[in-house]
C-alpha positions as CSV (number, residue, x, y, z in Angstrom):
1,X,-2.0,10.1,-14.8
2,X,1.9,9.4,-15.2
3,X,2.9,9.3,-18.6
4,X,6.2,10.6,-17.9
5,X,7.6,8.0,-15.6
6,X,10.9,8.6,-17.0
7,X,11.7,11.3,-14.8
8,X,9.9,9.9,-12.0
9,X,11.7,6.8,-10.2
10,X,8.9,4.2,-9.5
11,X,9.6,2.2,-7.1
12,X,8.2,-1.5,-7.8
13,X,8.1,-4.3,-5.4
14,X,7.1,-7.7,-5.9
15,X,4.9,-8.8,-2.6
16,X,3.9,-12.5,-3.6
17,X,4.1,-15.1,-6.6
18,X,1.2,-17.7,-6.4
19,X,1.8,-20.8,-8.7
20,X,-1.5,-22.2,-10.3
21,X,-1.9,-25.7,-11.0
22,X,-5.0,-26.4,-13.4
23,X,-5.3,-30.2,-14.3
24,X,-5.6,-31.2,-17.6
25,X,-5.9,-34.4,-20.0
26,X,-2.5,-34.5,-20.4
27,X,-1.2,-33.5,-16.8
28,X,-1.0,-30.4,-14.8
29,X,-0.9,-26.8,-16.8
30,X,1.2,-23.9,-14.2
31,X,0.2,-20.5,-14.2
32,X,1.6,-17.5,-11.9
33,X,0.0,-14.9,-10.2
34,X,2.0,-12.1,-8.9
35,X,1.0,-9.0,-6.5
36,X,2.8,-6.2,-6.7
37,X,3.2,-2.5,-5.2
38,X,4.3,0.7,-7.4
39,X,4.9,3.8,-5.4
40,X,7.2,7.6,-5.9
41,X,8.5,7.0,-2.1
42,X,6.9,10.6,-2.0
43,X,3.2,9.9,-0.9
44,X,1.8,8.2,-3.9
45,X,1.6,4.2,-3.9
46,X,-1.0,1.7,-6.3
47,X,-1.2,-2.1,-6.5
48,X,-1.5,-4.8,-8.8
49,X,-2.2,-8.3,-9.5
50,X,-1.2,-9.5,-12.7
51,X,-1.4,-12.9,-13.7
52,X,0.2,-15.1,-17.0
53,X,1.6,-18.5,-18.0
54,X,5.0,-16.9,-17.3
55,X,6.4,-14.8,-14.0
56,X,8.1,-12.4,-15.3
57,X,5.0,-11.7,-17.6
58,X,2.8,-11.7,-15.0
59,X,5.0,-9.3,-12.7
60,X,5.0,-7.2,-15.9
61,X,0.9,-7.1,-16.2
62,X,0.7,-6.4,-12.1
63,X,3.3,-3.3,-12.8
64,X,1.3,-2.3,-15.0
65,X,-2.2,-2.7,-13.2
66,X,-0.5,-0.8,-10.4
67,X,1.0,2.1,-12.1
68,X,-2.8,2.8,-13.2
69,X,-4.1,2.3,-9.4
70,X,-1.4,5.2,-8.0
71,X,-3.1,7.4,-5.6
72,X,-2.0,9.9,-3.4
73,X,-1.6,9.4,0.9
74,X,-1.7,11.5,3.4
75,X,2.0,11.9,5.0
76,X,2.6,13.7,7.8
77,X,6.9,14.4,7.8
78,X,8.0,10.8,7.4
79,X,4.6,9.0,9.2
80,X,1.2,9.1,9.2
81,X,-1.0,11.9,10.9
82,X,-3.1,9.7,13.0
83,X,-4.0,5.7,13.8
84,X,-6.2,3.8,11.5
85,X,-7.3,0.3,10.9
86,X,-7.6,-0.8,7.0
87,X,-10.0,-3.5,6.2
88,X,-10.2,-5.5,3.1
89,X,-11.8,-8.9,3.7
90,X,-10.6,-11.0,6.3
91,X,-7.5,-9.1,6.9
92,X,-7.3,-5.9,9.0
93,X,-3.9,-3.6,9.6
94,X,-3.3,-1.4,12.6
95,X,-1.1,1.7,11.1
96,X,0.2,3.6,13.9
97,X,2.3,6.7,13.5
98,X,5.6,6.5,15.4
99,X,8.3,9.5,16.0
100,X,11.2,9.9,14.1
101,X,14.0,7.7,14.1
102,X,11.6,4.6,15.2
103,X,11.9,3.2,11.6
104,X,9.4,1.0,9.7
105,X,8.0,-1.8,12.2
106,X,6.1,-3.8,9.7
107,X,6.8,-7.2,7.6
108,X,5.8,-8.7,4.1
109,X,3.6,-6.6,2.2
110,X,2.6,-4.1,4.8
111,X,6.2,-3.0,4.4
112,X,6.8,-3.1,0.5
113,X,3.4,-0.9,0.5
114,X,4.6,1.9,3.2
115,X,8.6,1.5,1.7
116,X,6.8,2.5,-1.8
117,X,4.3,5.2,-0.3
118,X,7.5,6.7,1.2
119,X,6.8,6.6,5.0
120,X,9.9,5.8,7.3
121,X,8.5,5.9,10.9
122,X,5.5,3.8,11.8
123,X,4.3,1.0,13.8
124,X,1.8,-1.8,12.1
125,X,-0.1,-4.9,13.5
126,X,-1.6,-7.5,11.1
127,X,-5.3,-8.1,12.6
128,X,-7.1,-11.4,11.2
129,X,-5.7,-12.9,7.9
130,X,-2.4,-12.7,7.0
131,X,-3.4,-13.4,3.2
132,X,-0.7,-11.4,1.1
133,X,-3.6,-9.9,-1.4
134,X,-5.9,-9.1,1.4
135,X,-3.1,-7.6,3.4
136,X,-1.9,-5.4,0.9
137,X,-5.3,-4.3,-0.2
138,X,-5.9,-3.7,3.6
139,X,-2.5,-1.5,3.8
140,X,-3.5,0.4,0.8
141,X,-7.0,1.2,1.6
142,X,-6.0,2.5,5.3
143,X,-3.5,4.8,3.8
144,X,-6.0,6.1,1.2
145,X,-8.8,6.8,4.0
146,X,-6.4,9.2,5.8
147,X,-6.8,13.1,5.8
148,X,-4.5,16.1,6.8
149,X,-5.7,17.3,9.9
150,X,-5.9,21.1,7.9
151,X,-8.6,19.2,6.0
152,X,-10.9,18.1,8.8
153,X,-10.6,20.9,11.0
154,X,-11.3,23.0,7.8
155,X,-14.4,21.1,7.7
156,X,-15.3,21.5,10.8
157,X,-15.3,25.1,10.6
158,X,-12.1,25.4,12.6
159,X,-8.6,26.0,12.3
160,X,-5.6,23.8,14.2
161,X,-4.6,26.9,16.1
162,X,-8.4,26.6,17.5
163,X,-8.1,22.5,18.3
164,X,-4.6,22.8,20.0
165,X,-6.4,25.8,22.3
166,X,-8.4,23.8,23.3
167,X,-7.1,20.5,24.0
């Protein structure tokens, strides 16, 4: 989907590192986990957990794991066109849209998600867990479920002109 990431600027955020202790015969044997959110800053963001003896090889496998989840949002100037609650497990997100020049009003990976999807103004609330993985996944899957509004009033049979007459 994008071979040529040379002359697009991904931008990659690492959300969490999770050390792994497995115990062993002769002591404890590490491992690293490492989450990780690829975006355009232009409406298209993907995450990715990679994991490996090493960090910087497992940040390299969750960049990679990312680049090959990237999906397009639905942006509305710099925020989202309506509220929505993501859900993924036991951790739930509130994404609010907010008007210009309120700024991003979100924290740990919430934020690394919308900075990479490219939105600027919006408010967010973490419901439930506040599990990094399950947070993240939440974020992503609540910007994924939005539409334009062009698209639902088209299925509907309507035009906006038609819902702002009557409202």
């Amino acid at each position: 989907m994008f071979e040529g990431d040379d002359e697009v600027q991904l931008i990659e955020k690492v959300v969490h590192i999770n050390r792994v202790a497995k115990v062993v015969k002769g002591g404890r044997r590490f491992s690293f986990s490492a989450i990780v959110v690829v975006g355009d800053g232009n409406g298209t963001v993907g995450c990715g957990l990679g994991k490996a003896n090493q960090v910087p090889e497992a940040i390299r496998k969750g960049i990679e794991k990312a680049k090959k989840d990237m999906t397009a949002v639905s942006l509305h100037d710099t925020s989202i066109p309506y509220q929505i609650i993501g859900k993924w497990g036991a951790g739930r997100v509130l994404l609010k849209p907010a008007g210009p020049g309120t700024g991003l009003i979100a924290g740990g990976g919430v934020r690394a998600v919308l900075e990479a999807a490219g939105v600027q103004n919006i408010l967010t609330k973490c419901l439930g867990s506040h599990n990094a993985h399950n947070i993240v996944k939440a974020t992503i899957i609540g910007l994924r479920s939005l539409r334009d509004p062009a698209e639902i009033m088209a299925r509907r049979g309507k035009t906006l002109e038609d819902a702002a007459a009557s409202a």
